[in-house]
VOGU-3710 file (C-alpha; in Angstrom, 3 decimals, decimal comma):
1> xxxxxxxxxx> 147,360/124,690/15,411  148,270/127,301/12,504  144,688/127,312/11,824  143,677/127,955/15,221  145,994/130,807/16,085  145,030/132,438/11,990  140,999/131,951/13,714  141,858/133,527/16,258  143,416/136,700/15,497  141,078/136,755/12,453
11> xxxxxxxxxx> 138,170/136,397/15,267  139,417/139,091/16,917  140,495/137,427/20,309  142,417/140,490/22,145  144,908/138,360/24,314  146,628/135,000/22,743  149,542/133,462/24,665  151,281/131,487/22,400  153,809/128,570/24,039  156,926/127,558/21,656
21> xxxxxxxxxx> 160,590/128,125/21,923  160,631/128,916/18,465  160,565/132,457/18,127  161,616/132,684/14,463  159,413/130,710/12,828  156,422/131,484/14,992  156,948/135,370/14,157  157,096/134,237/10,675  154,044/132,392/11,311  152,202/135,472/12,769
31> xxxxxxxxxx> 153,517/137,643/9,756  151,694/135,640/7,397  148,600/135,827/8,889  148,940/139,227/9,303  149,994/139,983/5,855  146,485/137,498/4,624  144,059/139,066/6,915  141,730/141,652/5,079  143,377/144,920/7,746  147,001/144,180/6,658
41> xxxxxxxxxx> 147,578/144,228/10,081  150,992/145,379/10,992  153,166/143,007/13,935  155,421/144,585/16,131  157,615/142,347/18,974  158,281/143,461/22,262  161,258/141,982/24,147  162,891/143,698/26,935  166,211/144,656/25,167  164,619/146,298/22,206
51> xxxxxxxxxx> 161,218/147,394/23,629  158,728/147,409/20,616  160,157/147,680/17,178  157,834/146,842/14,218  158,324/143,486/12,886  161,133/142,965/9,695  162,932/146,550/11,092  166,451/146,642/12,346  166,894/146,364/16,403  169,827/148,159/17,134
61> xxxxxxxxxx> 168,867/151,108/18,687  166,142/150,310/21,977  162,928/151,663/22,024  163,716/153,189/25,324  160,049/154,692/25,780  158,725/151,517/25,083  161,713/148,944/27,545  159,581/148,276/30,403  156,487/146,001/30,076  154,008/148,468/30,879
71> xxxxxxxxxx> 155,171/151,140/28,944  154,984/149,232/26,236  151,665/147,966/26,560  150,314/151,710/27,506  151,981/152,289/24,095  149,495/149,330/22,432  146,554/151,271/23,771  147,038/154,211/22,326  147,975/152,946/18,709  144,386/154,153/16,733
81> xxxxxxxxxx> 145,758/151,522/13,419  145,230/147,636/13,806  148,283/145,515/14,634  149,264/142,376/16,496  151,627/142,757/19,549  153,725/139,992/20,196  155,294/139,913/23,599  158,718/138,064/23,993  158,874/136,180/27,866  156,046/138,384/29,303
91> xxxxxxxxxx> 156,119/135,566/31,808  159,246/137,167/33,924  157,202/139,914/34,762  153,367/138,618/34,444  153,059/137,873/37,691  153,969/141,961/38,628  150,572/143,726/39,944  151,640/146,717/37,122  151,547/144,287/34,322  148,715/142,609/35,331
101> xxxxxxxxxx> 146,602/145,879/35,179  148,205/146,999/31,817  147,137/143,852/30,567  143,512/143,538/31,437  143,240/147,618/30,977  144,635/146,673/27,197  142,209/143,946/26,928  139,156/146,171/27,390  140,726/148,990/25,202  141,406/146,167/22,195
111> xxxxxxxxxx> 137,274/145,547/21,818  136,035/146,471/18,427  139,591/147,810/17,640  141,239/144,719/15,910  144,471/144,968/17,698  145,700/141,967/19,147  148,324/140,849/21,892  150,369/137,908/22,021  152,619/136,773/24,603  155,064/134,555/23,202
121> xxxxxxxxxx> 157,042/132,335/25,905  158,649/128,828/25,950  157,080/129,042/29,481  153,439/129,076/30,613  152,754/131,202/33,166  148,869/132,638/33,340  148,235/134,696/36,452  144,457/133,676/37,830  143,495/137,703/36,930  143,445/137,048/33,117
131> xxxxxxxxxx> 142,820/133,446/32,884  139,180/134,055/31,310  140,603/136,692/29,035  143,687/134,444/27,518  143,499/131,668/24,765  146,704/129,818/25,143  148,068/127,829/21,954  150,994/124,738/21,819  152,711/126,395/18,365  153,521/122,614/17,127
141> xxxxxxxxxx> 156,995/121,421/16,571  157,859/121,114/12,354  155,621/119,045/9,900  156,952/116,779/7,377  156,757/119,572/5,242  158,569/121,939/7,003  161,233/119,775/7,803  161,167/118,507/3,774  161,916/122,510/3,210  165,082/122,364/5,366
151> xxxxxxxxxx> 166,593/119,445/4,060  165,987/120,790/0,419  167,704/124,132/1,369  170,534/122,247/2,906  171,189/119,992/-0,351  170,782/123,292/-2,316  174,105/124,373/-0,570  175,792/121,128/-1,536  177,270/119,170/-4,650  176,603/115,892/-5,983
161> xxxxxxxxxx> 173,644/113,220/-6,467  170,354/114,206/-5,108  168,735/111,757/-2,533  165,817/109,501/-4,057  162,550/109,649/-2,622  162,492/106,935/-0,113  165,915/108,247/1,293  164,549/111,926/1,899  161,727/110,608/3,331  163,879/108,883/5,802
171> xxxxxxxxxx> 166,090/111,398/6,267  163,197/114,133/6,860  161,715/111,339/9,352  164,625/111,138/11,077  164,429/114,519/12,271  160,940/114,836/13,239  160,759/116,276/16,729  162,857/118,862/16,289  162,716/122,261/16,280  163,662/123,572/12,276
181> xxxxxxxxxx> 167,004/125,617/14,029  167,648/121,784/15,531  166,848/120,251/12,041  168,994/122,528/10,488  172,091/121,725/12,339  171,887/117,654/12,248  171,661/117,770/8,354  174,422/120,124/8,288  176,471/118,134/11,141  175,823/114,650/8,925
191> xxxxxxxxxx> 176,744/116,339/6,074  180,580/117,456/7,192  180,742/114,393/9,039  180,485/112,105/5,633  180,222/115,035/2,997  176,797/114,070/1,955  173,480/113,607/2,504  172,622/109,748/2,071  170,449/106,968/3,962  173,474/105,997/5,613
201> xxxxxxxxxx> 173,504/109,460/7,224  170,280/108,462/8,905  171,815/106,874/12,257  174,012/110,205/12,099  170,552/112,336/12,597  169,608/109,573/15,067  172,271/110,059/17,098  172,306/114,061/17,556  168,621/113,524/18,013  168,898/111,357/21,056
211> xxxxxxxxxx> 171,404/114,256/22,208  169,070/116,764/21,530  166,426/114,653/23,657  169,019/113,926/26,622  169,734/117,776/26,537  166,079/118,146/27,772  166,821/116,643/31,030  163,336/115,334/31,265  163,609/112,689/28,651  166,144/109,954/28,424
221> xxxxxxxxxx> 166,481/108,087/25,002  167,504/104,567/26,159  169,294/102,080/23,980  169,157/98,727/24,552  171,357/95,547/23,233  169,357/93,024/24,991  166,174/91,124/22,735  163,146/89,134/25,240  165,572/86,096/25,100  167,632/87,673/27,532
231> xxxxxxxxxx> 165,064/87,438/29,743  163,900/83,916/31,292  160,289/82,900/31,475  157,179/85,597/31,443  155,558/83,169/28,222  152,166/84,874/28,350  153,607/88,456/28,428  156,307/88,060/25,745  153,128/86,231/23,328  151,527/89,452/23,710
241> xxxxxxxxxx> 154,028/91,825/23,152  154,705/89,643/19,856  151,235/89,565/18,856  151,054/93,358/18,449  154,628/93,880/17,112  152,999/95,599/13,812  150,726/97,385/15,608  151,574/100,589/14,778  151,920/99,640/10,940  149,659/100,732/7,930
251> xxxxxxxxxx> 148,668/97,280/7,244  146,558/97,132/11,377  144,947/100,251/10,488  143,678/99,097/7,373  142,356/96,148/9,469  140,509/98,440/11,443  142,676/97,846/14,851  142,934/100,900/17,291  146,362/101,569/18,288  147,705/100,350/21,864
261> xxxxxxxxxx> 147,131/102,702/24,263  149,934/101,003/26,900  150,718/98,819/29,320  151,334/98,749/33,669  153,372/95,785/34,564  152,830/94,846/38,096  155,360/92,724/40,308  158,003/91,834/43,013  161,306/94,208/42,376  163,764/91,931/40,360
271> xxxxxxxxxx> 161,951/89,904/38,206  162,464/91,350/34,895  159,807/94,674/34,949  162,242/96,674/33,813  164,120/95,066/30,939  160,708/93,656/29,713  160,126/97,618/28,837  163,331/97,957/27,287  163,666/95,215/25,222  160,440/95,657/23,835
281> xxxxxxxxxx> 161,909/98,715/21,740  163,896/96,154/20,081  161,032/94,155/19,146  158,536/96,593/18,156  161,216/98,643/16,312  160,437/101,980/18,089  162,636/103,922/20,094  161,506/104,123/23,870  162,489/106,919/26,044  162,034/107,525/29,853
291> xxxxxxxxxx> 160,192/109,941/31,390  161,970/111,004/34,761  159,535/112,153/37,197  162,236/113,286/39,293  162,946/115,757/37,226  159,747/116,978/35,912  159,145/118,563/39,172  160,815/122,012/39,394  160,361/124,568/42,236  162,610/127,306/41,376
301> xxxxxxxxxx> 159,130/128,820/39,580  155,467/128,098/40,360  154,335/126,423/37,062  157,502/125,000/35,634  156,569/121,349/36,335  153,790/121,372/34,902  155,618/123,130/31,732  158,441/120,535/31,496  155,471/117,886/31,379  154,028/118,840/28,914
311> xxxxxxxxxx> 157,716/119,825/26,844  158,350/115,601/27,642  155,159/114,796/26,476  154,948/117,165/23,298  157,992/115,568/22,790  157,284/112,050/22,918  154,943/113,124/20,478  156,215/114,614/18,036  158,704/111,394/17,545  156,089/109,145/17,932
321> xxxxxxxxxx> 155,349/106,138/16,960  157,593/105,457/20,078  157,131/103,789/23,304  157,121/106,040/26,830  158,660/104,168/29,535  158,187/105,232/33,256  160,031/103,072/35,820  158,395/102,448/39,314  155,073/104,319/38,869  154,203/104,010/42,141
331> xxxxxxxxxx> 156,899/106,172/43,563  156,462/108,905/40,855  152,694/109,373/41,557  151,988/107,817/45,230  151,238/111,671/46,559  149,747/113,049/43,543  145,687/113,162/45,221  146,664/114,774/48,073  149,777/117,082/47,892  147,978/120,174/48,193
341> xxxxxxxxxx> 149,797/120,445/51,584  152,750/119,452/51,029  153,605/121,313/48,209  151,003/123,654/46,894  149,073/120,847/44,409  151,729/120,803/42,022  151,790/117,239/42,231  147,798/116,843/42,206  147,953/118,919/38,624  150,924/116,615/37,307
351> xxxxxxxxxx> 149,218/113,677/37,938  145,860/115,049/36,351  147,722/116,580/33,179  149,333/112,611/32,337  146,142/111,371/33,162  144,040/113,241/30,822  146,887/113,116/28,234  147,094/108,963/28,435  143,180/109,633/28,057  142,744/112,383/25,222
361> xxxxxxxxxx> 145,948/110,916/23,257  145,511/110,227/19,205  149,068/109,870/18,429  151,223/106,222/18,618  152,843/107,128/21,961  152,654/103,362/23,596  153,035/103,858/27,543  155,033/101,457/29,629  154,516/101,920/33,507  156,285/99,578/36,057
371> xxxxxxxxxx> 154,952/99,492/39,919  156,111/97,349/42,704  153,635/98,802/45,515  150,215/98,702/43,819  148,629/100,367/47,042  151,003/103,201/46,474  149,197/104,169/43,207  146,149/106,531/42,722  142,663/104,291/41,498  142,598/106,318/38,197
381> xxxxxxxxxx> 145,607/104,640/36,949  144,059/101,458/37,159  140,684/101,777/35,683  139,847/100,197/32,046  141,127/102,417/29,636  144,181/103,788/30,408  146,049/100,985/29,885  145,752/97,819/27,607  146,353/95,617/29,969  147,794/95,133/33,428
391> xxxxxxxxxx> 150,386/92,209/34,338  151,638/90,792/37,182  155,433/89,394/37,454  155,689/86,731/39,785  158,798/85,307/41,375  160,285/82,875/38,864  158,976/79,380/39,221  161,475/76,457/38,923  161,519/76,404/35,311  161,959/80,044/34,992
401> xxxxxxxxxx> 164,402/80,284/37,555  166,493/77,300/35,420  166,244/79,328/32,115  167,250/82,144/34,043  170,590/80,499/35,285  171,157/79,812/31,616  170,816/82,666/30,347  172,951/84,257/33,000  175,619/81,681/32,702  176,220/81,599/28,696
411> xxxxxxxxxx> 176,627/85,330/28,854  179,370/84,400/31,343  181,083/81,164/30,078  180,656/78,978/26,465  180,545/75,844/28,155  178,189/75,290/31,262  177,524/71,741/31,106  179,438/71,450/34,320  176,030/73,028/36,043  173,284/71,154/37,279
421> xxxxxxxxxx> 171,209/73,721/36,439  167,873/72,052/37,658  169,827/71,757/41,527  170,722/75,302/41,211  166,704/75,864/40,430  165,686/74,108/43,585  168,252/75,506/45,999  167,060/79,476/44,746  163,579/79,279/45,279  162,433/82,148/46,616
431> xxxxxxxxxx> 164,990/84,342/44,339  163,835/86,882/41,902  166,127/86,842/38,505  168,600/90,008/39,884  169,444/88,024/42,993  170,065/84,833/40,534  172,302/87,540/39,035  173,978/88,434/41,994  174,685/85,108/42,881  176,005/84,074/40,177
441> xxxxxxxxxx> 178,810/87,400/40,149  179,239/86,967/43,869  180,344/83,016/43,332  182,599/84,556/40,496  184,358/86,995/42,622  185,128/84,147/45,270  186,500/81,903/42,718  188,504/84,679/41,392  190,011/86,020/44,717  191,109/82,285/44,863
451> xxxxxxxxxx> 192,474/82,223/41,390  190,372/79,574/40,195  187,582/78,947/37,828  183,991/79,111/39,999  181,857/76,411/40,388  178,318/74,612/41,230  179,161/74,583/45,044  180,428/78,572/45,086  176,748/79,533/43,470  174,881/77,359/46,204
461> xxxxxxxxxx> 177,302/78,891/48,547  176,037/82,470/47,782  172,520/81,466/47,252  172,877/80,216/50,975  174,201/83,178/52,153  171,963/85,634/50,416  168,486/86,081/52,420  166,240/86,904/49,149  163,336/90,182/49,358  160,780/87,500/49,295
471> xxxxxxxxxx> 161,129/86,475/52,742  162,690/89,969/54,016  159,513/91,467/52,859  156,902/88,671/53,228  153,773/90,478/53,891  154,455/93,136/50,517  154,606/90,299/48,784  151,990/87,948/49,191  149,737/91,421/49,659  150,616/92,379/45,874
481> xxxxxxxxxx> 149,991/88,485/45,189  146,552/88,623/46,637  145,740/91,967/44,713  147,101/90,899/41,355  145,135/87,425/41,233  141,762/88,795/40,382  142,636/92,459/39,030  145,899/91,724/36,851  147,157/89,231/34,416  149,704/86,710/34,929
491> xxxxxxxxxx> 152,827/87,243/32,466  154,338/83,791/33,448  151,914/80,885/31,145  151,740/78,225/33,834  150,102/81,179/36,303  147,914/82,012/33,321  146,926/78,604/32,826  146,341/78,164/36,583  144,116/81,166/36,522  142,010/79,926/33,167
501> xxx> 141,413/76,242/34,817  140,047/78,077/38,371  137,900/80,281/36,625
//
């Protein structure tokens, strides 16, 4: 993206807006170019506290001729020398009719003149009135390089051994993501944490870095304990998760394999969606982090939620390989065709800004989507090609449902040969594996109000007295069952093998 923006100012482009929240190292960026171009261009940055001071001078005193936007522009115009004008968060006052004029009257002033404006803004925010004159740039987040440089300026401040070459790299991977002020402060936080810089200061990067990435709001960086044997039945989904555990190593793309695109697992709510997508980072090795739709959607300023997608999704990333996981699908995009009503099409461009992302995408971002109303989500997410494939979770079937009672009763007790586990299977049918769960707790708390140790007949007492979703909601269900048995793949391997024989 360097390249691009060095092109473009090279190419004479008169307006460039320029997204980052790195001001430093993008002005840096633009001083370079500058500096390499055949004019010697000069740079000079506008921000509203300072008005326009040339780049590298002092900014104590304000420019007061130049403190409002379109003074300051009006002052671009009538410089006769070439320079590039970079514009600190423009996008407070783009939207003004005065600014908008100064800008396009600039434009048509810049031709043949090789002075250029950039508006530099962690926030995009392109009024329809210049959109055909703008070019607007992602600056990218730091390379491996970059981020190489940091940690060698941070272990030139320090005594003792050096780090060998596999630990750098792992330290300097570690912090990919971040910005280089971000990088910066993890090496120097692991470093007074344990006074050096070492491999076993990795999980100490780690563990900012997940702060960092909860500090974004939009992103949550979810750790999980739990492995797939946690979770009871689903065969046919667990063999494929397995089968592309090294998907995303050297050694598959040497075999010529693409990398997985992502996954939508279909099903009844209860039955394991979720904690399939979490416990998949723990397979795969990759770290998996939620994308909140909730909170992507901001009103407080038209364009912000589409600006805090793309932020998640730059971010996801710039970490990657990793695995995206977005929990319940359907609710997150169910109004995104039609919302231009109900609130201005921010929705509609939301959902058509993932949707050409999970299209366009080169890097190892693996998507995981869980849906429990499939006639909730938009036809374009289901189409070949967005995602790998598509499962369906089915309530548990008697053997499932038995696993499931073990698994939920060794995390509970030692011993449970006191449970006739395959009479517990046949009195829950119906259940999905959370209300297996909450049977299990709710015979607990009985026996415990009673001071005694809980038995067989206390979990077929709550399993009698708990009316499972499968018969409260009887129609959703066998609706989603009909749907999923010619579109979607079983994940249990009896309803796969069904499906093989009818076919």
């Amino acid at each position: 993206m360097k390249e691009e923006l060095s092109i473009l100012i090279k190419a004479q482009y008169p307006l460039i807006y320029l997204v980052t929240p790195e001001e430093e190292r993008s002005e840096q960026a633009i001083a370079k170019i500058a500096q390499n171009h055949t004019q010697h261009q000069k740079v000079f940055i506008w921000t509203m506290t300072h008005g326009m001071v040339e780049y590298g001078q002092t900014r104590t005193t304000p420019q007061h001729n130049t403190i409002s936007p379109e003074a300051a522009i009006q002052w671009t115009i009538q410089q006769r020398e070439p320079g590039i004008y970079v514009f600190k968060d423009l996008h407070d006052f783009i939207t003004g009719a005065g600014v908008k004029r100064a800008l396009r009257d600039a434009i048509a002033s810049f031709k043949g003149t090789e002075k250029i404006a950039i508006l530099m803004s962690p926030i995009q925010e392109v009024p329809i009135e210049l959109e055909k004159d703008v070019v607007v740039l992602d600056f990218p987040l730091p390379s491996m390089e970059e981020l190489d440089q940091v940690l060698e300026n941070q272990l030139g401040k320090i005594r003792g051994k050096r780090p060998s070459p596999e630990t750098r790299e792992k330290l300097v991977r570690a912090t990919l993501g971040l910005t280089k002020d971000e990088a910066e402060k993890v090496y120097r936080k692991a470093y007074v944490k344990a006074n050096r810089l070492t491999e076993d200061e990795v999980e100490i990067i780690l563990s900012e870095k997940k702060q960092l990435i909860r500090r974004n709001g939009i992103l949550e960086y979810i750790e999980e304990d739990e492995t797939l044997e946690a979770i009871g039945g689903l065969d046919e989904l667990k063999h494929w998760l397995r089968q592309r555990s090294n998907a995303f190593s050297e050694r598959a793309r040497d075999y010529g394999l693409p990398q997985p695109k992502g996954m939508l697992i279909l099903g009844v709510p209860g039955c394991g969606k979720s904690l399939i997508a979490k416990t998949t980072s723990r397979l795969w090795g990759l770290p998996i982090l939620r994308l909140d739709m909730g909170r992507v959607y901001d009103g407080s300023m038209v364009g912000r939620s589409e600006a805090n997608l793309r932020n998640a999704l730059k971010t996801a990333e710039s970490i990657s390989p990793a695995i995206l996981f977005i929990d319940e699908l359907d609710k997150s995009f169910s109004g995104g065709t039609g919302s231009s009503d109900s609130d201005g099409g921010t929705s509609s461009r939301i959902f058509g800004s993932f949707l050409t992302w999970m299209q366009e995408k080169t890097s190892p971002v693996f998507v995981m989507a869980t849906a429990n109303r499939i006639e909730r989500l938009p036809g374009e997410f289901l189409r070949k090609g967005r995602f790998d494939e598509i499962f369906f979770v089915d309530l548990p079937t008697p053997e499932e449902r038995q696993a499931i009672f073990q698994i939920h009763l060794c995390k509970r007790r030692t011993e449970i040969d006191r449970f006739d586990l395959s009479q517990l299977a046949t009195m829950s049918e119906g259940f999905s594996g959370a209300e297996i769960e909450q049977a299990i707790i709710a015979a607990m708390y009985e026996a415990f109000a009673q001071d005694r140790e809980f038995t067989q007949l206390d979990i077929i007492a709550a399993l009698k007295a708990t009316l499972p979703l499968s018969r409260t909601m009887t129609e959703q269900v066998t609706a989603l069952r009909d749907w999923a048995r010619q579109r979607a793949r079983p994940a249990a391997t009896s309803s796969a093998e069904y499906q093989r024989l009818e076919f």
